[in-house]
VOGU-3710 file (C-alpha; in Angstrom, 3 decimals, decimal comma):
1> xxxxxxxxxx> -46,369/26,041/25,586  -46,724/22,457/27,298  -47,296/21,939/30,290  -46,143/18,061/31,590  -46,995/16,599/34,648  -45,020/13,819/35,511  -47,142/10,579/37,190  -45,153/7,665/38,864  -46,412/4,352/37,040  -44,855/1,762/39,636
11> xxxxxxxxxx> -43,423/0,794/38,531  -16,509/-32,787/31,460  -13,649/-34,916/29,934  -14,150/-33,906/26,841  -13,492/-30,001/26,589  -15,456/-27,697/25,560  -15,761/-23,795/25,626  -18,814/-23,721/27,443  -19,868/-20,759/29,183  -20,922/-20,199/32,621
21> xxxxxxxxxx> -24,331/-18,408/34,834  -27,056/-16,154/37,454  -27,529/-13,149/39,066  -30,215/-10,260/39,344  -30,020/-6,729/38,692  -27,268/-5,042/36,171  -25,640/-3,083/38,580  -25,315/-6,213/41,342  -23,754/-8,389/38,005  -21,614/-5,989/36,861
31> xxxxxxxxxx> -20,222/-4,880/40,333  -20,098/-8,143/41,754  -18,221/-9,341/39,047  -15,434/-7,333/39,610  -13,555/-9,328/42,087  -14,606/-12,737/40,486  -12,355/-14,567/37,592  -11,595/-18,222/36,589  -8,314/-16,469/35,239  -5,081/-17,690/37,202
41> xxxxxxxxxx> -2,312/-15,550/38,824  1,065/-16,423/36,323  3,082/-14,393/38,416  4,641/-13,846/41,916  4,795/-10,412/43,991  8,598/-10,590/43,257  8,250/-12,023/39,450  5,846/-8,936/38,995  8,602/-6,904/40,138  11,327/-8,521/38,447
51> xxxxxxxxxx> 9,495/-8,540/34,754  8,257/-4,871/35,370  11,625/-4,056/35,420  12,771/-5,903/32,423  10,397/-4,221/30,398  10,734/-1,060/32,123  14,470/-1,203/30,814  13,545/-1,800/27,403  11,367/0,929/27,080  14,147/2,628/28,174
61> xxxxxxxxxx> 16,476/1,568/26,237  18,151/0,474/28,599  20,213/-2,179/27,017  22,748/-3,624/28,799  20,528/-3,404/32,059  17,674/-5,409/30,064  19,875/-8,246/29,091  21,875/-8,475/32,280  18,499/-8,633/34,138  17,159/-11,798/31,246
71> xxxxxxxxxx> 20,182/-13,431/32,092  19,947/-13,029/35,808  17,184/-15,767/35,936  15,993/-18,814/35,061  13,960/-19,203/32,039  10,152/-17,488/32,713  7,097/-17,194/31,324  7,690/-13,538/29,578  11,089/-14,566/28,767  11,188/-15,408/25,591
81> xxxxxxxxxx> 8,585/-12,256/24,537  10,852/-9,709/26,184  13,866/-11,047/24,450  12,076/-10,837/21,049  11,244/-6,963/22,364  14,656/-6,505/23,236  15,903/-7,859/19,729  13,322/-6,266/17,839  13,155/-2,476/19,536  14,307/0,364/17,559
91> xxxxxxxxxx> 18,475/1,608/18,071  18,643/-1,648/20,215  22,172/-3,509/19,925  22,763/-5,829/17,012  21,374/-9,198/17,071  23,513/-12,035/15,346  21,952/-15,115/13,707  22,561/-17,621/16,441  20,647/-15,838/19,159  17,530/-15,531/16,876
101> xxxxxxxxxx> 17,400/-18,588/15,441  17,539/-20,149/19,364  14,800/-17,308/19,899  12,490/-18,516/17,238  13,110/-22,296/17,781  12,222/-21,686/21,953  9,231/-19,720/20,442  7,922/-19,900/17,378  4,147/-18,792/18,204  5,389/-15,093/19,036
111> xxxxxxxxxx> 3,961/-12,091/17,420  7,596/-11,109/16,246  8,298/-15,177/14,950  8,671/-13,017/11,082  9,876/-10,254/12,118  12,614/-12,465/13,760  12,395/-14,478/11,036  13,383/-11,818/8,093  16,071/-10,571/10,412  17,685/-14,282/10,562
121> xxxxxxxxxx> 17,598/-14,755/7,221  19,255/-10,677/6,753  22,088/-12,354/8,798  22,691/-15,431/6,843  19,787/-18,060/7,864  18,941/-20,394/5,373  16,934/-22,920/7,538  14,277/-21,548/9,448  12,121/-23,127/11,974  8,931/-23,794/11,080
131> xxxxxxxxxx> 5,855/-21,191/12,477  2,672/-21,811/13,002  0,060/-20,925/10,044  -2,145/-17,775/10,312  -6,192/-18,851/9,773  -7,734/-16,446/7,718  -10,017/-14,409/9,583  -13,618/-13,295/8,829  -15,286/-9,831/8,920  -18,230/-10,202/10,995
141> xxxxxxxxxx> -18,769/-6,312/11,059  -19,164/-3,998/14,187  -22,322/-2,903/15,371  -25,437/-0,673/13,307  -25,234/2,611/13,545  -27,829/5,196/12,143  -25,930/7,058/10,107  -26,956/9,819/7,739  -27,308/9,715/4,288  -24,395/11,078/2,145
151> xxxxxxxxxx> -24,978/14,116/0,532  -25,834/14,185/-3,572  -23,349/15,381/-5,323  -24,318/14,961/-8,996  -23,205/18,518/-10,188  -27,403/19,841/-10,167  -27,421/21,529/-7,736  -26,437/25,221/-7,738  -24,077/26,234/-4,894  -26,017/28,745/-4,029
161> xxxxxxxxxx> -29,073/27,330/-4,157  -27,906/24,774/-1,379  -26,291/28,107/0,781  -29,540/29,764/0,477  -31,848/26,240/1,654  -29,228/25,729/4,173  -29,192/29,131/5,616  -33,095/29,978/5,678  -33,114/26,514/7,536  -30,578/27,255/10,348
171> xxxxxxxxxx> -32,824/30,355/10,342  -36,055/28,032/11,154  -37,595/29,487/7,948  -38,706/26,388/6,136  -41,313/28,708/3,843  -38,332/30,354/3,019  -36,124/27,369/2,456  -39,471/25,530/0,405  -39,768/29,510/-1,925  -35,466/29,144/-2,880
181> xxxxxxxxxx> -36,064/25,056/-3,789  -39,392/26,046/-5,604  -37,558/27,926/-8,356  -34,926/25,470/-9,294  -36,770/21,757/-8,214  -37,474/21,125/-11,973  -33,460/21,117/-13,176  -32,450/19,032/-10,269  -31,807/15,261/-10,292  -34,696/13,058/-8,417
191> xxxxxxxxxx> -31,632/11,808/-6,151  -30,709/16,024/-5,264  -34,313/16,480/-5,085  -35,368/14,503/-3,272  -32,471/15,118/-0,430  -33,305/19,028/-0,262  -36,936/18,145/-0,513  -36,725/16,409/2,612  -34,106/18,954/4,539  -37,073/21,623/4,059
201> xxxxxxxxxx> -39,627/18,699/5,098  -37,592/18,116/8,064  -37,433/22,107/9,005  -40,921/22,111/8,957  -41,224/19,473/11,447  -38,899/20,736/13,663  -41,471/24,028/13,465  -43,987/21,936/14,561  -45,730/22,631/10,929  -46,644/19,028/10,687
211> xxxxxxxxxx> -49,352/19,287/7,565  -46,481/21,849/5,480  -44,031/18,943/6,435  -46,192/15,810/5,261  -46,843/17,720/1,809  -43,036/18,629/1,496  -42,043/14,847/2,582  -44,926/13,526/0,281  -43,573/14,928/-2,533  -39,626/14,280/-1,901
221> xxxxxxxxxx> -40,810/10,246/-1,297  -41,788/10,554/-5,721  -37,693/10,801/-6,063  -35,371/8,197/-5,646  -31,786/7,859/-3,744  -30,724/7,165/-0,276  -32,689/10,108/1,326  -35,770/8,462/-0,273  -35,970/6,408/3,374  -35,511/9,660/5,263
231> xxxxxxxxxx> -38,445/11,111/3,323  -40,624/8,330/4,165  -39,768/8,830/7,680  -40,404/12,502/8,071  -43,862/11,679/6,384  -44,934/9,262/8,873  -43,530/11,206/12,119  -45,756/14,499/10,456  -49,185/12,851/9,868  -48,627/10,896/13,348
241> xxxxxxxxxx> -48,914/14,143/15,107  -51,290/14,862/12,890  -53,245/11,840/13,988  -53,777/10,857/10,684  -52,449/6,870/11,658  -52,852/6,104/7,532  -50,965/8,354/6,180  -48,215/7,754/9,415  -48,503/3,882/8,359  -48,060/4,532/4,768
251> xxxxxxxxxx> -44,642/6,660/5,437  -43,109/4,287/8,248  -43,907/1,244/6,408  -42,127/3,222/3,073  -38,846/4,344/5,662  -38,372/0,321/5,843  -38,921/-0,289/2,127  -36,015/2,037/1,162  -33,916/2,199/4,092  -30,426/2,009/3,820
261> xxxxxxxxxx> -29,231/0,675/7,202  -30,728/-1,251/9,579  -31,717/1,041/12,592  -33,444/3,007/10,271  -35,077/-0,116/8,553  -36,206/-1,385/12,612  -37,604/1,886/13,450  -39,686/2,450/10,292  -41,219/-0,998/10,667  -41,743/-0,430/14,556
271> xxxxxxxxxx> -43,355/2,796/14,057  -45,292/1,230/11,409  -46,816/-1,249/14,272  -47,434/1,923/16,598  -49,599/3,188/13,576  -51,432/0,098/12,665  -52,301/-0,371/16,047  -53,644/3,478/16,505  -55,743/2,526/13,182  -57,141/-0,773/14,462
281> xxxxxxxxxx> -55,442/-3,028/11,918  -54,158/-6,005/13,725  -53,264/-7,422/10,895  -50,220/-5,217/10,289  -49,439/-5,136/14,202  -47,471/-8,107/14,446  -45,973/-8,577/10,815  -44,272/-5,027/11,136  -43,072/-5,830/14,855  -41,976/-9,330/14,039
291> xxxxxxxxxx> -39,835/-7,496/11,389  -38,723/-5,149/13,682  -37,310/-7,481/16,028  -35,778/-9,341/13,404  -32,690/-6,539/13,981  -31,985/-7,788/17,455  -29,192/-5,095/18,347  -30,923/-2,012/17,426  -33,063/-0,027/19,779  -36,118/-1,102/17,942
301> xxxxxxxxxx> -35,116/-4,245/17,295  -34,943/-4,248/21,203  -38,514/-2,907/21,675  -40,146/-4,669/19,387  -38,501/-8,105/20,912  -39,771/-7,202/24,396  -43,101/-6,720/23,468  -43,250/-9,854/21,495  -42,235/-11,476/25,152  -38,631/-12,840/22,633
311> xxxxxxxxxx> -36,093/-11,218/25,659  -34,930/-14,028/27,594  -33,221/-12,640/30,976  -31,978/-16,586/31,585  -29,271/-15,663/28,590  -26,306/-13,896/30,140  -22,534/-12,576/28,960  -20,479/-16,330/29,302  -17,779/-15,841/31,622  -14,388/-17,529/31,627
321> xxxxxxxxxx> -14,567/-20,735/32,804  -12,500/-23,758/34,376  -13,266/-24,842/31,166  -11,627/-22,775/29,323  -8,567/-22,697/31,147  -8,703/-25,965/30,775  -8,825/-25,624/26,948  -6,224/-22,832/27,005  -3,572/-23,106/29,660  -0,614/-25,026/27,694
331> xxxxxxxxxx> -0,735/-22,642/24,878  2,337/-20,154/25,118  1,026/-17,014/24,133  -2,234/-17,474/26,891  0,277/-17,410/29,280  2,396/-14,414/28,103  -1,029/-12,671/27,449  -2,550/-13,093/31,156  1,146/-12,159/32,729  1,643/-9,075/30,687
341> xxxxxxxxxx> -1,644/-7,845/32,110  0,308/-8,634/35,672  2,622/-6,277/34,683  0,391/-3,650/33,092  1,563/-4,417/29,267  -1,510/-4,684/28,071  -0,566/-3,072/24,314  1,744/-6,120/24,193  -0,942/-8,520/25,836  -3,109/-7,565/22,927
351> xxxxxxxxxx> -1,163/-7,961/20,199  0,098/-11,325/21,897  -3,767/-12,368/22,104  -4,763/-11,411/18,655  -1,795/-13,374/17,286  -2,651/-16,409/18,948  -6,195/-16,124/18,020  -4,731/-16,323/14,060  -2,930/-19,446/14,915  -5,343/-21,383/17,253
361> xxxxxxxxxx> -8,032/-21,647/14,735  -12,092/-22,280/15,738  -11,659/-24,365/18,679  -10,207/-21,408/20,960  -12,062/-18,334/19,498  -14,574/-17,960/21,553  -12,314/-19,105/25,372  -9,979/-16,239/23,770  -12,554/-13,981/23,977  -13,991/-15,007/27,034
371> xxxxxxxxxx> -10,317/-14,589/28,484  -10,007/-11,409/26,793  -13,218/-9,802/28,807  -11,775/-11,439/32,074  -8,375/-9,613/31,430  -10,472/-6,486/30,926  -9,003/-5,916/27,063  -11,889/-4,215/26,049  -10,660/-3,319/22,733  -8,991/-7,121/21,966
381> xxxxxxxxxx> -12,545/-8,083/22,922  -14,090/-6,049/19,828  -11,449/-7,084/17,731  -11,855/-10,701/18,560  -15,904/-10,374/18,546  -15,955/-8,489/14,571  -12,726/-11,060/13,788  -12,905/-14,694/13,500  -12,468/-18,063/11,792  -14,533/-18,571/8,778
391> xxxxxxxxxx> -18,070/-19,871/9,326  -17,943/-18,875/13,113  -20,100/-16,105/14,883  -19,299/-14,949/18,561  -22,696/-14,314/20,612  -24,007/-10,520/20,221  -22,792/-9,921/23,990  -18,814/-10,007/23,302  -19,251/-6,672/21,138  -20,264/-4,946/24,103
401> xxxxxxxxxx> -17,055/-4,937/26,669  -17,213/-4,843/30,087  -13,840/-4,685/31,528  -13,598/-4,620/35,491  -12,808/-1,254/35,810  -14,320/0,841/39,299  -14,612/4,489/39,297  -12,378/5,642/42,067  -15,339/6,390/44,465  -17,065/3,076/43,677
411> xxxxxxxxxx> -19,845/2,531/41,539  -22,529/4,736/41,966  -24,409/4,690/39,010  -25,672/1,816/36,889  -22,257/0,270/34,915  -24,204/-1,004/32,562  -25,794/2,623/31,713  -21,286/4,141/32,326  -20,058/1,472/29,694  -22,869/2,333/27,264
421> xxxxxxxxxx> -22,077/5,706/27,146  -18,344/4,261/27,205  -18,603/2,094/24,174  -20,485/5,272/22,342  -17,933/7,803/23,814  -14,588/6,145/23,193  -14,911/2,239/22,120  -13,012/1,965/25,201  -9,828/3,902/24,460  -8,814/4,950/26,954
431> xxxxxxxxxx> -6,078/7,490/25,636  -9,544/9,024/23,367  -8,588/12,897/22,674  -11,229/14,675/20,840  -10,974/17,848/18,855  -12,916/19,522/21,611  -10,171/18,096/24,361  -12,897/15,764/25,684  -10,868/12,805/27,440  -10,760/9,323/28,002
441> xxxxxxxxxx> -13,148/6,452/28,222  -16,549/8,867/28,919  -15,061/11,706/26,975  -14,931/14,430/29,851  -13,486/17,620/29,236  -11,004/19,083/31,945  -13,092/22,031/32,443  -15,989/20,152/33,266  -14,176/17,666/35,784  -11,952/20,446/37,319
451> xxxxxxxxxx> -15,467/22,168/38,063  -16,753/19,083/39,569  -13,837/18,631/41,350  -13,825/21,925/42,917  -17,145/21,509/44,518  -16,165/18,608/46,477  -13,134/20,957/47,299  -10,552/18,524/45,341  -8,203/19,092/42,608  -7,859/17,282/39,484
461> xxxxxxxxxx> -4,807/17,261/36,851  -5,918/16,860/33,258  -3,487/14,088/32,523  -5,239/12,282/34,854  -8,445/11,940/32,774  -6,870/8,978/31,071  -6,862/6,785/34,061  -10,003/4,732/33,506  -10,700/4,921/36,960  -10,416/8,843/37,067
471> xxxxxxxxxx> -12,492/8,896/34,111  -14,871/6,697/35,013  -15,439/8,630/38,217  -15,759/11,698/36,321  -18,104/10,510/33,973  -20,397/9,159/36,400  -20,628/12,189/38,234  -21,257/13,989/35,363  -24,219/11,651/34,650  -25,492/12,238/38,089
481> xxxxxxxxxx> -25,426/16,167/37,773  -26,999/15,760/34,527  -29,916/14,298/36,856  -30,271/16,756/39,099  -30,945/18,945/36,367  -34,375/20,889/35,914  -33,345/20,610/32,037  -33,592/16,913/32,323  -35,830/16,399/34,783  -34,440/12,958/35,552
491> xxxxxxxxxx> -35,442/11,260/33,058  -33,383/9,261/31,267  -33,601/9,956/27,054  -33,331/13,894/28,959  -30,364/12,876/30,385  -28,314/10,906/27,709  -29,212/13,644/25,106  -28,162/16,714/28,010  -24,757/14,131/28,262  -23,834/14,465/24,209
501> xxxxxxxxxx> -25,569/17,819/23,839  -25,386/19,877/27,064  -28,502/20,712/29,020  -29,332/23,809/27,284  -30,530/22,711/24,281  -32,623/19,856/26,383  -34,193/22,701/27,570  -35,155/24,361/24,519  -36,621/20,921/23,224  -38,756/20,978/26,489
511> xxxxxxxxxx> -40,595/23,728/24,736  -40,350/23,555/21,703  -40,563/19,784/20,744  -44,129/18,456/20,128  -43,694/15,152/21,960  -47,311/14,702/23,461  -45,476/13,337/26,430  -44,522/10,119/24,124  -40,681/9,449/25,079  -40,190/7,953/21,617
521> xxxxxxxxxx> -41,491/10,550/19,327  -39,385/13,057/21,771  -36,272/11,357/20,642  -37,499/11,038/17,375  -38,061/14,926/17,004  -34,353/16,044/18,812  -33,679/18,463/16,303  -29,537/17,606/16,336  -29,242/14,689/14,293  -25,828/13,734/16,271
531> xxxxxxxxxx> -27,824/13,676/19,131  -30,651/12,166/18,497  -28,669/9,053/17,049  -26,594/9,581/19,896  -29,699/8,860/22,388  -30,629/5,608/20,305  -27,240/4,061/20,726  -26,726/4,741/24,221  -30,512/3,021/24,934  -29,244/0,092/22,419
541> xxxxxxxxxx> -25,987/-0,496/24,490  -27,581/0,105/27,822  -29,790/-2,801/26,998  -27,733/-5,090/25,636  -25,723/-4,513/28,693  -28,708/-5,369/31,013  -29,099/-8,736/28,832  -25,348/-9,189/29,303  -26,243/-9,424/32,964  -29,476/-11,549/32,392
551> xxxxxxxxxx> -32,041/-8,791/33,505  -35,065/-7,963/31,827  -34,819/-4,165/31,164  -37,403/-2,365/32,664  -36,734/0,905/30,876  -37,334/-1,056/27,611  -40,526/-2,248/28,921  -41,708/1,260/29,766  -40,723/3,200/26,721  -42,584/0,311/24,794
561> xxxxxxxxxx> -45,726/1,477/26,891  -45,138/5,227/26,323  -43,377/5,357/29,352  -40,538/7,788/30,539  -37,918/5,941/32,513  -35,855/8,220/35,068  -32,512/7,743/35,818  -31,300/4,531/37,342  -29,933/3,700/40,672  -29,030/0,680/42,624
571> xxxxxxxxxx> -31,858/-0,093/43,842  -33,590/0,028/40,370  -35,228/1,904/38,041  -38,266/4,070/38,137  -41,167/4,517/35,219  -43,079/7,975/35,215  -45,904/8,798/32,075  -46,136/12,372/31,098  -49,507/14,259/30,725  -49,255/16,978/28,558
581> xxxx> -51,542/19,346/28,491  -51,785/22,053/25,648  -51,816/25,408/26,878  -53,425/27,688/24,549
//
């Protein structure tokens, strides 16, 4: 059994979309920021009403009251969008040609200028006003995830033979997993043999029979195939709690040779610079960490960049600007976009924004996006942020939303730490339903809420889970039970692992996993691979949401030093080492 002791350690005229500056801490940014936008009010008390119930009527098909109320006023700034959702809406009234073609002329940078379009020309149109032309978009990919290799499926291996390694390893008998692979190994591909050869590696790890698993992951690194990486990896984290720093080297520095995505490329070549510098090779220290940091958005990519003194806290998330406005303010759809979030139509505000992004070309891109985070569109953001003009590249901030959303209580907890688990949980959906009937942005389950709810002696309705600011509220205070925890014991990889895995199974990992009080190799040897992914991304977002605000994180700085960070709080965040003692 271990036995840790925890020890405090201190702890112009020409415009441009430019971006603007300053502030201190991650929570101060991100709550201050709430009430502060360059973003203009389009719309009246009264013309708030007025539109809400235009579209109100349309979504309820309510016809007659929807055109009677268009025609009741002048000429607005949702106008001509609600007539095109009038026109367009399924079992609405009949539209002839006249009253689309005047639709299309008035507007012909709608969303619906085809749809309209098609359904001028089905009524006799032969001239059609021109449109504007859609830009091509590129790709530029979401963000790295490290996922697990797919499974080999060459026709080698025996059905039962899998059943049998499969079952003696949910049974934590790796001997008996290693005896059932023994007798088939030689008729299996090197790809299938090496993947089972390293499943039985890994459940010998996880048994804390580190020499059993460097011989098992020794031998599956001879094959080939994408679990060739993985091998490597489980060689390196064996022999480094075997002390052996050579043979941890040798297998870290192979997990980056054959890795097949880039966390797992970062980590291998970080871990590679924990080893050379146990082994005194200096040589090797910086190569491997400069190639770490090379993958900027991964959690070692992080690490290794704050030790190489390469995070700059004077870089922070752009905010919309008078600039931008400036740049953006006479195109139509802008306009529509920042009213319908006035009037809560924020479906239609996004598809309104993405349209216009497809027809303004590179010289708006990145004020759309900026305008999209100021609306709090988290999920036009991402689309605008992994969608662009050819040859452009949005900074790595706008992948990480930050919409200016407040639990109903106020923030409590960090909001940088609620919309990393946010982005993980949901990707900002807030209408998320899992299989499991977790909810919302944070992915809380009623059960769980209802319970919290009770001890505060309130009541909660399900349905209300996909407020943002119920869920918000819900998830936060989930996070703070989840510190209060003797399972966790406040410390923060304890707590993010307790949030996607429950605390019991933290608690088991208390004593069972062989961390030698080294946070890293604790996450490194969570037995659930879900969850110990899941504890890398949520450290990855939670500091790119700290450089969104311009802070240097100060849980990245401990955990680069071996140190545990506990659970943050407003007036910071606290760095504790572990001793661990072996009990024999």
């Amino acid at each position: 059994m271990l036995k840790k002791a925890l020890i405090i350690a201190g702890g112009a005229a020409l415009i441009s979309c430019q971006p603007a500056m300053a502030e201190e801490s991650s929570y101060s940014y991100f709550s201050s920021r709430m009430a502060k936008t360059q973003v203009p009010d389009l719309l009246s008390s009264s013309e708030r009403d007025y539109y809400a119930q235009v579209f109100g009527a349309i979504r309820g098909q309510n016809w007659a009251k929807a055109s009677e109320l268009l025609d009741s006023r002048d000429k607005g700034v949702l106008h001509d969008i609600a007539r095109a959702e009038l026109f367009l809406a399924a079992n609405s009234p009949r539209v002839e040609m006249g009253p689309l073609l005047s639709l299309l002329n008035a507007a012909p940078d709608l969303p619906h200028a085809e749809r309209l379009a098609i359904l001028a020309t089905k009524r006799g149109a032969t001239i059609l006003p021109d449109r504007p032309q859609m830009v091509r978009m590129a790709n530029f990919g979401g963000l790295t995830r490290r996922g697990k290799p797919r499974s080999v499926a060459d026709g080698t291996v025996p059905p039962t033979l899998a059943a049998t390694i499969q079952e003696r390893i949910v049974a934590d008998d790796p001997a008996g997993a290693a005896a059932a692979l023994a007798e088939q190994v030689d008729f299996l591909s090197p790809q299938a043999r090496t993947e089972l050869q390293q499943r039985v590696a890994w459940s010998y790890y996880l048994e804390n029979r580190d020499q059993e698993a460097l011989d098992m992951a020794r031998a599956a690194t001879l094959g080939s195939g994408e679990w060739l990486g993985e091998a490597h990896w489980t060689a390196g984290l064996a022999a480094w709690r075997l002390g052996n720093c050579a043979a941890a080297l040798q297998g870290f520095e192979g997990a980056a040779a054959n890795a097949w995505n880039e966390e797992q490329r970062a980590a291998g070549y970080y871990w590679a610079t924990r080893a050379a510098t146990r082994c005194r090779r200096p040589d090797l220290v910086q190569a491997n960490l400069r190639a770490a940091s090379q993958y900027g958005e991964t959690l070692y990519g992080v690490l290794a960049a704050e030790q190489l003194g390469l995070a700059d806290s004077s870089v922070r998330a752009p905010d919309f600007s008078t600039n931008d406005w400036k740049l953006l303010k006479d195109r139509p759809n802008v306009r529509r976009a920042i009213a319908l979030t006035q009037i809560g139509e924020s479906t239609l505000a996004d598809q309104v924004l993405r349209h216009e992004a497809q027809i303004a070309g590179d010289s708006a891109h990145d004020c759309l996006l900026r305008l999209a985070r100021d609306l709090s569109m988290p999920q036009t953001q991402m689309w605008l942020a992994q969608n662009g003009p050819q040859g452009s590249r949005p900074d790595a901030f706008a992948r990480f939303p930050s919409p200016r959303w407040v639990p109903v209580e106020g923030w409590r907890v960090d909001p940088a730490l609620v919309y990393a688990h946010t982005l993980q949980e949901s990707n900002f959906r807030s209408d998320a339903r899992s299989p499991a009937d977790a909810r919302g942005l944070m992915q809380v389950r009623p059960g769980t809420a209802q319970d919290m709810a009770r001890a505060r002696g309130q009541s909660l309705d399900a349905s209300a889970l996909y407020q943002p600011a119920v869920n918000l509220e819900y998830g936060q205070r989930y996070l703070e039970f989840l510190n209060t925890r003797p399972e966790t014991q406040g410390l923060l990889p304890k707590i993010i692992a307790a949030y996607n895995a429950g605390p019991l199974p933290v608690s088991r990992w208390n004593e069972k996993v062989r961390d030698h009080g080294d946070p890293l190799l604790f996450i490194e040897s969570i037995p659930y691979w879900e969850t110990r992914a899941y504890v890398g991304i949520i450290l990855r977002n939670y500091w790119m949401y700290e450089k969104q605000a311009g802070v240097n994180s100060k849980s990245a700085t401990g955990l680069a030093q071996g140190m545990w960070p506990r659970f943050p709080h407003a007036g910071g965040i606290e760095l504790v080492r572990l001793d661990t003692v072996q009990n024999n």
